[in-house]
DSSP file (Angstrom, degrees, kcal/mol; ACC not computed):
  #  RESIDUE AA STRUCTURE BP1 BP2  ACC     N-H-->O    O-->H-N    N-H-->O    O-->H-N    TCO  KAPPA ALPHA  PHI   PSI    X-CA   Y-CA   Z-CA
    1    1 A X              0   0    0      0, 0.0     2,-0.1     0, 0.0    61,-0.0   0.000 360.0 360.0 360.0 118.5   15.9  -11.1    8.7
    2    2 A X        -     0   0    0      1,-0.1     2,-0.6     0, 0.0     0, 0.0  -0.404 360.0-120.2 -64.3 138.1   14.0   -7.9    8.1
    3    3 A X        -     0   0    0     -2,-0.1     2,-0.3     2,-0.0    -1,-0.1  -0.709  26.5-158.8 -95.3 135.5   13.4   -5.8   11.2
    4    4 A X        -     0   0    0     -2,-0.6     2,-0.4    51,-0.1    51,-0.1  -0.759  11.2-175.2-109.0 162.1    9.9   -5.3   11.8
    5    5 A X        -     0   0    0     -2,-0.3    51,-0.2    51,-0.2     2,-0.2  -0.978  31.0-118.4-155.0 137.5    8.7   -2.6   13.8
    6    6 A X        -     0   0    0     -2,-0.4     2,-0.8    49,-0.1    49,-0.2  -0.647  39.2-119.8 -86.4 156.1    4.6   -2.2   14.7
    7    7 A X        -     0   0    0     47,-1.1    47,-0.2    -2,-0.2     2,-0.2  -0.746  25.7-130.9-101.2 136.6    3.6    1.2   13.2
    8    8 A X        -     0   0    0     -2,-0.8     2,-0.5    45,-0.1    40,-0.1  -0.468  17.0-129.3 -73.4 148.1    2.3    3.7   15.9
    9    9 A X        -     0   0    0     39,-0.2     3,-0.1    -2,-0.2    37,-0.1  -0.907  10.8-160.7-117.1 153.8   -1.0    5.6   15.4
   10   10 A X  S    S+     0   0    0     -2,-0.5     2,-0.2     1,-0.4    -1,-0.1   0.737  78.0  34.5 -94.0 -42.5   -1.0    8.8   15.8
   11   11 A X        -     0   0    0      2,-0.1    -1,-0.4     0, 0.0     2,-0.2  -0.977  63.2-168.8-135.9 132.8   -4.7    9.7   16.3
   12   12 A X        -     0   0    0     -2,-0.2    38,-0.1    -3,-0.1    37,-0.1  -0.658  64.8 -11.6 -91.9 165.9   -6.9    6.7   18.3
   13   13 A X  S    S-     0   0    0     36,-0.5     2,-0.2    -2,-0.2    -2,-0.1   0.001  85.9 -53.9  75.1-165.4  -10.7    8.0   17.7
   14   14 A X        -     0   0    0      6,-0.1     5,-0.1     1,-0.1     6,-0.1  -0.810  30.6-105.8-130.6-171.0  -12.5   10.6   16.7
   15   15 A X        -     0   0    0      4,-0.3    -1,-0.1     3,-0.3    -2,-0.0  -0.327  41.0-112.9 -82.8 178.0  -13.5   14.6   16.7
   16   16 A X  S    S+     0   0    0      1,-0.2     3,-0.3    -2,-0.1    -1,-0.1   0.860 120.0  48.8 -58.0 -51.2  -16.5   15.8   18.0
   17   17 A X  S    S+     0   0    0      1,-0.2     2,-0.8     2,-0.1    -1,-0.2   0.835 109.3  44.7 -71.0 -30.1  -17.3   16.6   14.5
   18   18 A X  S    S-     0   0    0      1,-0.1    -3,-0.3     2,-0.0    -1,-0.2  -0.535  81.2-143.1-115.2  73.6  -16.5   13.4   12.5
   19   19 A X        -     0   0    0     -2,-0.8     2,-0.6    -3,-0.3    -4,-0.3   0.385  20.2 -99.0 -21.5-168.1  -17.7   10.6   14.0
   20   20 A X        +     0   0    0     -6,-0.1     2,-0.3     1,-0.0    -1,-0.1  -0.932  36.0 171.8-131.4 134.1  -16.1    7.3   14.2
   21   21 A X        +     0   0    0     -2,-0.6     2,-0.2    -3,-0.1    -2,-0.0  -0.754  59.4  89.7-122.9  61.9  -17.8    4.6   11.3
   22   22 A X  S    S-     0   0    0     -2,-0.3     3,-0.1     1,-0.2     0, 0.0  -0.627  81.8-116.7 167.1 138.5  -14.8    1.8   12.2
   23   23 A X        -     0   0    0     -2,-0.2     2,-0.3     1,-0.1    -1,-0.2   0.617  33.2-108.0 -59.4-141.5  -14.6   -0.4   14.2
   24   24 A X        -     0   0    0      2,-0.1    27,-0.2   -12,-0.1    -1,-0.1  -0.857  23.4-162.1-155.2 112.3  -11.6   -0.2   17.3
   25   25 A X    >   +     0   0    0     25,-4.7     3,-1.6    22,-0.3    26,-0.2   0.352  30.8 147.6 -86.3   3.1   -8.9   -2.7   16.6
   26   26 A X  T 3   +     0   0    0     24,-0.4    26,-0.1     1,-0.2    -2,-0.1   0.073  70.0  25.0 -54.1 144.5   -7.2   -2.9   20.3
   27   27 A X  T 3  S+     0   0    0     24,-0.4     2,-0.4     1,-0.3    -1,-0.2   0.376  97.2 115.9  92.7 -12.9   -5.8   -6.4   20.9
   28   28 A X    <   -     0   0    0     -3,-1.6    25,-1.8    23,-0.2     2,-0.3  -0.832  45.8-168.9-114.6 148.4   -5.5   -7.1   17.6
   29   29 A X  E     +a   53   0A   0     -2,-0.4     2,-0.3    23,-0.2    25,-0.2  -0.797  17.2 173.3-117.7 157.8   -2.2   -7.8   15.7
   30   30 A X  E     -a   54   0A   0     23,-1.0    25,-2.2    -2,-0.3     2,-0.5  -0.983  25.6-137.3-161.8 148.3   -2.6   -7.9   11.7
   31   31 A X  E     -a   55   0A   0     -2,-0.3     2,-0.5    23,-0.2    25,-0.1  -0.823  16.3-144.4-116.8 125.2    0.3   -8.3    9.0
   32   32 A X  E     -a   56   0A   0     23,-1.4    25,-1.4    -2,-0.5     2,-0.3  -0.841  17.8-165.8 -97.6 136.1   -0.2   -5.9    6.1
   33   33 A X  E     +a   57   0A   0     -2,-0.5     2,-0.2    23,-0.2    25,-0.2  -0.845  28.0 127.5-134.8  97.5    1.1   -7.7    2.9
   34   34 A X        -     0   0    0     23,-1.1     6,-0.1    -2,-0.3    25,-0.1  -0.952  53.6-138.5-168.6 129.3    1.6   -5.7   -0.3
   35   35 A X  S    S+     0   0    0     -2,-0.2     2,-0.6     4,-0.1    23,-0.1   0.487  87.3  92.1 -57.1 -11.6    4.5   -5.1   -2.9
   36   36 A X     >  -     0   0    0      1,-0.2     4,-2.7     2,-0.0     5,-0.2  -0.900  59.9-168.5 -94.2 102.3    3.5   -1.6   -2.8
   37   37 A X  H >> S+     0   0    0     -2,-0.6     3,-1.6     2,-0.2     4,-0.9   0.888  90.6  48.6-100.4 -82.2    5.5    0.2   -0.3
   38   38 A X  H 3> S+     0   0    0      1,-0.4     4,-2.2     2,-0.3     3,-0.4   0.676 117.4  41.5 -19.7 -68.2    2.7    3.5   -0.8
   39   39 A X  H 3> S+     0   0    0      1,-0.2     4,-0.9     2,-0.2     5,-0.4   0.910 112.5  52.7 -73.5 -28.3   -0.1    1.4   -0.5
   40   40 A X  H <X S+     0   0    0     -4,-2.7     4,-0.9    -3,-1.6    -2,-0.3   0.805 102.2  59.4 -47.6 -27.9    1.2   -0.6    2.2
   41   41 A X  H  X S+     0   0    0     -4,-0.9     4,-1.3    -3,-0.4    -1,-0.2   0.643 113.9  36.3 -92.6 -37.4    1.9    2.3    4.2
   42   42 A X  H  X S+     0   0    0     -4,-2.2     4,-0.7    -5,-0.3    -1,-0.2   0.523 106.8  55.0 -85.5  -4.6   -1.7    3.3    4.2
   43   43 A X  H  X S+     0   0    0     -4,-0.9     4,-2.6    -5,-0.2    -2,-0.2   0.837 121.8  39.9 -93.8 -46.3   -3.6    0.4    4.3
   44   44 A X  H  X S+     0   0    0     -4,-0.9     4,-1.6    -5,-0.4     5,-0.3   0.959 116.9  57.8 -60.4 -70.0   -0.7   -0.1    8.2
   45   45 A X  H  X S+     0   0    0     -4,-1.3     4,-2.1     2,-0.3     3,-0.3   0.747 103.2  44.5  28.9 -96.2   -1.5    3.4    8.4
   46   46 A X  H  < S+     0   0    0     -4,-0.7    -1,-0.2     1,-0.2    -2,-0.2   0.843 120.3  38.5 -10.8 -79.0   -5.4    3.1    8.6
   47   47 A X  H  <>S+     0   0    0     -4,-2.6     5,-2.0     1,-0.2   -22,-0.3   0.664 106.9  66.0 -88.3  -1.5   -5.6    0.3   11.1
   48   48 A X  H ><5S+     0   0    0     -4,-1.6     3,-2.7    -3,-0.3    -2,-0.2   0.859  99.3  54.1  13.6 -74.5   -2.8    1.7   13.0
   49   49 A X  T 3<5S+     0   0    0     -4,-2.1   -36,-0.5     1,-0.3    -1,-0.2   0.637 100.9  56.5 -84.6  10.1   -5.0    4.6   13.7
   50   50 A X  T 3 5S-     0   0    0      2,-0.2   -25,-4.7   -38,-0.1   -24,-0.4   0.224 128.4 -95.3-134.6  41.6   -8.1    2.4   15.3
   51   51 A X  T < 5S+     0   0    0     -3,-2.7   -24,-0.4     1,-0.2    -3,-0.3   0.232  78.2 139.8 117.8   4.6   -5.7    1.2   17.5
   52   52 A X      < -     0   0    0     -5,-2.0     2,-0.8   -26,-0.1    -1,-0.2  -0.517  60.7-119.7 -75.6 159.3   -3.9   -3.0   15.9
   53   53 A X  E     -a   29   0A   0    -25,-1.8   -23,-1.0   -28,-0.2     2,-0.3  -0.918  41.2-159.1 -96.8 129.0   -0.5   -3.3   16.3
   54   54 A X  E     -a   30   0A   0     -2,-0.8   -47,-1.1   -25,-0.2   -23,-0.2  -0.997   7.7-165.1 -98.5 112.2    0.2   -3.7   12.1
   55   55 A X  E     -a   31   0A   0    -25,-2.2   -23,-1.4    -2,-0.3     2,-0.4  -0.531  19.1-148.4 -72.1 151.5    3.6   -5.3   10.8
   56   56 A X  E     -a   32   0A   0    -51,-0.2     2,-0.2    -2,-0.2   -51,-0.2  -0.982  18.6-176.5-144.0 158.9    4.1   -4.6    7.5
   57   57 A X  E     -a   33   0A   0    -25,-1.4   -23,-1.1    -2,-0.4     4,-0.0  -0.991  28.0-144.7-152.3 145.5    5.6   -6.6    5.0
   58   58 A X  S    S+     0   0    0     -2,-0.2     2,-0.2   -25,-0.2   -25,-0.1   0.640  86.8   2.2 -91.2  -7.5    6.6   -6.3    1.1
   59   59 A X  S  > S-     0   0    0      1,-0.1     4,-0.9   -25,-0.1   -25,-0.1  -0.883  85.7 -93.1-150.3-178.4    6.0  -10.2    0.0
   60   60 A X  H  > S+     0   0    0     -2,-0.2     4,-0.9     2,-0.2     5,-0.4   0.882 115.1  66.2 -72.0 -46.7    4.8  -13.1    1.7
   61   61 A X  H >> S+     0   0    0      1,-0.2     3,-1.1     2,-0.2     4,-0.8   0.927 107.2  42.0 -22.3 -67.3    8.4  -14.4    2.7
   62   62 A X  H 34 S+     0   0    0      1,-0.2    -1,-0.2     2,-0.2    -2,-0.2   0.778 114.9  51.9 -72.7 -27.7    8.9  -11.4    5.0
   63   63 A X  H 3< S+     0   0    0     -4,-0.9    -1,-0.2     1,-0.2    -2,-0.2   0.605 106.2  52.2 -77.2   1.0    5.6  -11.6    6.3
   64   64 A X  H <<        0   0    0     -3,-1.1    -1,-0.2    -4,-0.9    -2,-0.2   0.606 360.0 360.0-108.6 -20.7    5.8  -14.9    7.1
   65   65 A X     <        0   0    0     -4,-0.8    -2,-0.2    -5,-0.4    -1,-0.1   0.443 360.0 360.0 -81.1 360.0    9.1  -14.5    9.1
């Protein structure tokens, strides 16, 4: 069994200067699925930072588990 861990965000929101043009994910849990450990990491990353708890996982197996 792969240990999963939710990825923490680092910054929720935005600046004063850059508004924020996406949506606010809180509440929501969502499984990143991608063979690409780079792009995976960014896509978890992303919504991570408008606040879903993201699993991420490198095939469907582990994502499914």
């Amino acid at each position: 069994m792969v240990e999963q861990r939710p990825f923490k965000a680092l910054v929720v929101g935005s600046s004063p200067t850059q508004p924020n043009f996406y949506p606010v994910l809180r509440s929501i849990t969502i499984v990143v699925v991608d063979d690409r450990s780079g792009v995976r990491f960014l896509i978890a990353e992303f919504l991570a930072k408008r606040g879903a708890v993201v699993f991420a996982a490198k095939n469907a197996f582990e994502g499914y588990d």
